[in-house]
C-alpha positions in Angstrom: 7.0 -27.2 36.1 7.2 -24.8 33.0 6.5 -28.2 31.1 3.0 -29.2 32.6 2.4 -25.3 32.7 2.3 -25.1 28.8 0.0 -28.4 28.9 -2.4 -27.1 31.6 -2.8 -23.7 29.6 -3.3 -25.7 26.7 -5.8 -27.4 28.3 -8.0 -24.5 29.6 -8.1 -22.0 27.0 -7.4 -24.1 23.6 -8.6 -27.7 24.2 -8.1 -29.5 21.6 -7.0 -33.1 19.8 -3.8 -34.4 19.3 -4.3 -37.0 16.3 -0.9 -38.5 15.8 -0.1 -40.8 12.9 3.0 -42.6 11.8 6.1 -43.1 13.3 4.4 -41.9 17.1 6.0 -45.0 19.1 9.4 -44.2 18.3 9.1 -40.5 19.8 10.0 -41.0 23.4 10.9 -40.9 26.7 14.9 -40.6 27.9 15.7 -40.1 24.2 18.1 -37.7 22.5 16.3 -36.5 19.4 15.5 -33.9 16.9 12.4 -33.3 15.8 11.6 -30.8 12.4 8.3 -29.7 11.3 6.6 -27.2 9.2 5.5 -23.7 10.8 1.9 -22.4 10.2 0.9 -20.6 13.8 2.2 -19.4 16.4 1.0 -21.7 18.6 2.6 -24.7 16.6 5.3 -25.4 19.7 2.7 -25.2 22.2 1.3 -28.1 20.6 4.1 -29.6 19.6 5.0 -29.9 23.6 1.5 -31.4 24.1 3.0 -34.1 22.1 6.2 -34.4 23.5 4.1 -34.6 26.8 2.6 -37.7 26.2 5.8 -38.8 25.1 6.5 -37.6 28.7 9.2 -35.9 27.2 8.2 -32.4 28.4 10.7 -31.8 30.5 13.5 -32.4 27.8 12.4 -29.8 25.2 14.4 -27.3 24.0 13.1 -25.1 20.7 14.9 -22.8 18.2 12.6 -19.7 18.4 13.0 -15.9 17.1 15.0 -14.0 19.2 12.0 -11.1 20.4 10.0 -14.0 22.2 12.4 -14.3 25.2 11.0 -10.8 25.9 7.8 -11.9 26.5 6.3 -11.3 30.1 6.5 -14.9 32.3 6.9 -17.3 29.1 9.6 -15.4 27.9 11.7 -16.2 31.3 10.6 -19.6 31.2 11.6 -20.5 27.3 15.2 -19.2 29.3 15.1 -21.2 32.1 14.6 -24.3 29.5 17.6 -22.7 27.8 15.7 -22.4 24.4 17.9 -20.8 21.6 16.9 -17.9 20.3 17.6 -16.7 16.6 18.2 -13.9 14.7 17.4 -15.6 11.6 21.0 -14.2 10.7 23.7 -16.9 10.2 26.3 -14.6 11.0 24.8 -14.3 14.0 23.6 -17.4 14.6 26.1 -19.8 14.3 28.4 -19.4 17.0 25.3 -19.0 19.6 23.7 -22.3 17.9 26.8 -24.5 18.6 27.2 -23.1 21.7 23.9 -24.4 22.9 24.5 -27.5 21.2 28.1 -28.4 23.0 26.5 -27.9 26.2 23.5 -30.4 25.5 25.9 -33.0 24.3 28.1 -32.2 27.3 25.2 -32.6 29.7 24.3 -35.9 28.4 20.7 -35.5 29.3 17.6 -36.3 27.9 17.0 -34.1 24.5 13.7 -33.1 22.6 15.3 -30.2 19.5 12.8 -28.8 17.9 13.4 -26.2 15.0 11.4 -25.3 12.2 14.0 -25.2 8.9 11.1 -23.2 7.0 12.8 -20.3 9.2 9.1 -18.3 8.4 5.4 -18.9 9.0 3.5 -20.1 6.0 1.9 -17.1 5.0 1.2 -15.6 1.2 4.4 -12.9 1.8 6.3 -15.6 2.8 5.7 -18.1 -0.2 6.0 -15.1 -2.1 9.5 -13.9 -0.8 10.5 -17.6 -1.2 9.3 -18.1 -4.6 11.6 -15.3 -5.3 14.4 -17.0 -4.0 14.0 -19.6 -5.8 13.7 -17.9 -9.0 17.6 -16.6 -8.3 18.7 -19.3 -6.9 17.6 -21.6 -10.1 15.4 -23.6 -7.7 12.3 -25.2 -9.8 10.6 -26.5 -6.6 7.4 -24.5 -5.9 5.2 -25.8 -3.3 1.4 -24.9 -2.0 1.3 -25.8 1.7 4.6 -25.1 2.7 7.6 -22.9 2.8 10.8 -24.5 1.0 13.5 -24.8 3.9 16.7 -23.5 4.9 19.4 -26.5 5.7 21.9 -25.3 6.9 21.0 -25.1 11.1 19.3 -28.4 10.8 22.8 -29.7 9.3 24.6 -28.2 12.2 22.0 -29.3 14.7 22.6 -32.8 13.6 26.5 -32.4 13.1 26.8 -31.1 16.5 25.3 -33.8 18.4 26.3 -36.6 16.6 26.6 -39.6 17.1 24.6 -39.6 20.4 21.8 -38.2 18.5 21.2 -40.5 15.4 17.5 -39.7 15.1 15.7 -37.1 13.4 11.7 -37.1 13.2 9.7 -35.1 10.6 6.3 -34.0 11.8 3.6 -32.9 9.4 1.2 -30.7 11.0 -2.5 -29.9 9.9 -5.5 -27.9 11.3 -8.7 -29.2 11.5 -11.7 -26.9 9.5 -9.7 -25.3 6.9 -9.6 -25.6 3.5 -6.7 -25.0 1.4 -7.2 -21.8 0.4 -7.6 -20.8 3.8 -4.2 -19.5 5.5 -3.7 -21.3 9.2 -2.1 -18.1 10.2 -5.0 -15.6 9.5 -7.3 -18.0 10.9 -5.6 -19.2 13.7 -3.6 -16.4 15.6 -2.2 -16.6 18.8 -4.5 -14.5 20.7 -7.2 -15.7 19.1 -6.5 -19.2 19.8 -6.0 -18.5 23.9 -7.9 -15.5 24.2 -10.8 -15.2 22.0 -11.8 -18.9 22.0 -11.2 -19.3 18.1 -9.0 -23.0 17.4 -9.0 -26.0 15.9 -11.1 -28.8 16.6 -8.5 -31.1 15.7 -4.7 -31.4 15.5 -2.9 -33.8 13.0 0.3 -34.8 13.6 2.0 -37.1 11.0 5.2 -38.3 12.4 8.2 -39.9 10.0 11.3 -41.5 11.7 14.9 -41.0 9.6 18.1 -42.6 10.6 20.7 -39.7 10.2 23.4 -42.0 9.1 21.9 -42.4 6.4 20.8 -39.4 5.4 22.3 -37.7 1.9 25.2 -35.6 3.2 26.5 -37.3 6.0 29.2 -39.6 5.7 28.0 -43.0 6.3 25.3 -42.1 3.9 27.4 -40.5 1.2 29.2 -43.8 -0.1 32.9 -44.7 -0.7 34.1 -42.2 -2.9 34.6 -39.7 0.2 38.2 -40.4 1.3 39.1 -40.3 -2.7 37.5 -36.7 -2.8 39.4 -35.8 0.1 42.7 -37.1 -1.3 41.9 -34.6 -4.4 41.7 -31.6 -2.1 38.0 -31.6 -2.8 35.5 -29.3 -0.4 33.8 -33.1 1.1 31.7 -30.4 3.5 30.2 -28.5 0.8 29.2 -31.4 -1.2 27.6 -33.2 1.7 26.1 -29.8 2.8 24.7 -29.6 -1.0 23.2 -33.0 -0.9 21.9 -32.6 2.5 19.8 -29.5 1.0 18.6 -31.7 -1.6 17.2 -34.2 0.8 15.5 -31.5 2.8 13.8 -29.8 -0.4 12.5 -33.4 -2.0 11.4 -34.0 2.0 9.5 -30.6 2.2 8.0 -31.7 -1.6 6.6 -34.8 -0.2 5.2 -32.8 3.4 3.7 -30.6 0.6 2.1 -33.7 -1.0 0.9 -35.0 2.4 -1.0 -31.3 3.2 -2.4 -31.5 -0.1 -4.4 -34.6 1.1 -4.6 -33.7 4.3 -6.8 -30.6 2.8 -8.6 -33.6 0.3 -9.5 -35.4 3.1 -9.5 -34.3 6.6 -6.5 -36.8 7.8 -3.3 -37.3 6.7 -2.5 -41.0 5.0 -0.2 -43.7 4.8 2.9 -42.7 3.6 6.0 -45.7 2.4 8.5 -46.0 4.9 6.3 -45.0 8.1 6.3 -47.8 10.5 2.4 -47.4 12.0 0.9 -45.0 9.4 -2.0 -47.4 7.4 -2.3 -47.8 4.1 -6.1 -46.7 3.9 -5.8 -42.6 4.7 -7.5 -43.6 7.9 -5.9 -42.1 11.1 -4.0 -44.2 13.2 -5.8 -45.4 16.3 -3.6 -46.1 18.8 -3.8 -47.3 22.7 -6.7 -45.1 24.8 -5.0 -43.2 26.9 -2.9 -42.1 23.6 -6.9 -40.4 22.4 -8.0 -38.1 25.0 -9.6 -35.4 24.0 -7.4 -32.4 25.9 -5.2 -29.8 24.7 -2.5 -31.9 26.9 -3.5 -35.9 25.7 -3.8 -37.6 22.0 
């Protein structure tokens, strides 16, 4: 019921559409997934669960959100009642909270939509700012325009935690319709505007990107043969695959960076190598009818 309720709202007071390219197909129903994306609004779950509606996935959806929203009047009790995990943004803090919610979804052996945002922070000037500086002390030479570079390590445990039932992690690129890229989605787009005030986007682009986890950097049956000789050395296997892992993500952010850059260019996100439906041309993906609607609940 919370599920259709964050559609129907959607719907009424921020109608807008879904346009989903890539790897869309592969999302779906009475699956076990995670699903990563970059974090410009607010609102960016609410229409991330539009998607995972026409998935008909709504009902499997939990989200790693900042701690202070379970406060919030009515949605707040229902983000609890969908046990959504709640972050202090404090690893410390988090980590024993995190696998806790974790052991209990594997336990259940239910349906799963994860969604978590590794940039841990909206895209805002402060924010590219205070990770710029980051990167300066951690010798990091990565600078991107679009995004925020990500944090690892709870994505890594997310994945760790509910392998191997969960061998699939999807990378969605989202982009907002009438901005340019100087513009910042967050000034333009802010929550009460976007449900109150009647100010959203036209459009929502969704690029989707399927990844095998087994053969990501950083987990074993990616890493190669020279693990069980590393581990015979007394060498710290976790921290190396961790390491690489990071790697992956950065280079993956890099390229979602590239993607927004044309996004901005063009007004649709293109083809991208490896994406089973994206086209070649930069033209959006048209896919079956009912998959095109123009709601704030339907593609």
């Amino acid at each position: 019921m919370y599920g259709c309720m964050v559609v129907i709202i959607a719907w009424l007071f921020a109608p807008v559409k879904l346009v989903v390219t890539g790897d869309y197909e592969m999302l779906g129903e009475g699956k076990r997934q995670v699903v990563m994306a970059n974090h410009q609004i607010y609102p960016d779950w609410w229409y991330m669960w539009c998607l995972f509606h026409n998935r008909n996935a709504h009902g499997d959806v939990k989200i790693l959100l900042i701690k202070y929203l379970k406060h919030i009047p009515i949605f707040g009790w229902g983000m609890r009642f969908f046990e959504f995990i709640f972050m202090n943004r404090k690893w410390a803090l988090d980590k024993e909270n995190l696998t806790s919610h974790l052991r209990r979804a594997k336990e259940d052996n239910l349906p799963l939509m994860l969604l978590l945002y590794p940039e841990g922070n909206l895209n805002t000037p402060n924010n590219r700012e205070s990770c710029r500086a980051y990167a300066k002390k951690m010798d990091i030479s990565e600078d991107p325009k679009h995004v925020v570079l990500p944090k690892s390590t709870g994505l890594k445990t997310c994945l760790e935690a509910l392998a191997p039932e969960v061998h699939e992690l999807f990378d969605v690129t989202v982009g907002y319709s009438g901005l340019t890229a100087d513009q910042v989605p967050y000034d333009e787009y802010l929550a009460e505007q976007v449900f109150f005030g009647g100010i959203y986007p036209a459009e929502v682009h969704l690029h989707i990107r399927r990844f095998d986890v087994a053969k990501l950097p950083g987990f074993e049956a990616g890493v190669g043969a020279g693990f069980d000789t590393l581990k015979d050395e007394g060498i710290d296997v976790g921290a190396i695959g961790a390491e690489r892992f990071n790697l992956w993500l950065r280079a993956r952010w890099m390229q979602k960076d590239e993607l927004m850059d044309g996004f901005y260019k063009n007004g649709v996100f293109g083809g991208e190598e490896g994406v089973t439906n994206a086209r070649k041309d930069g033209k959006e993906e048209h896919y079956k009818d009912h998959h095109r609607q123009e709601t704030g609940a339907y593609v």
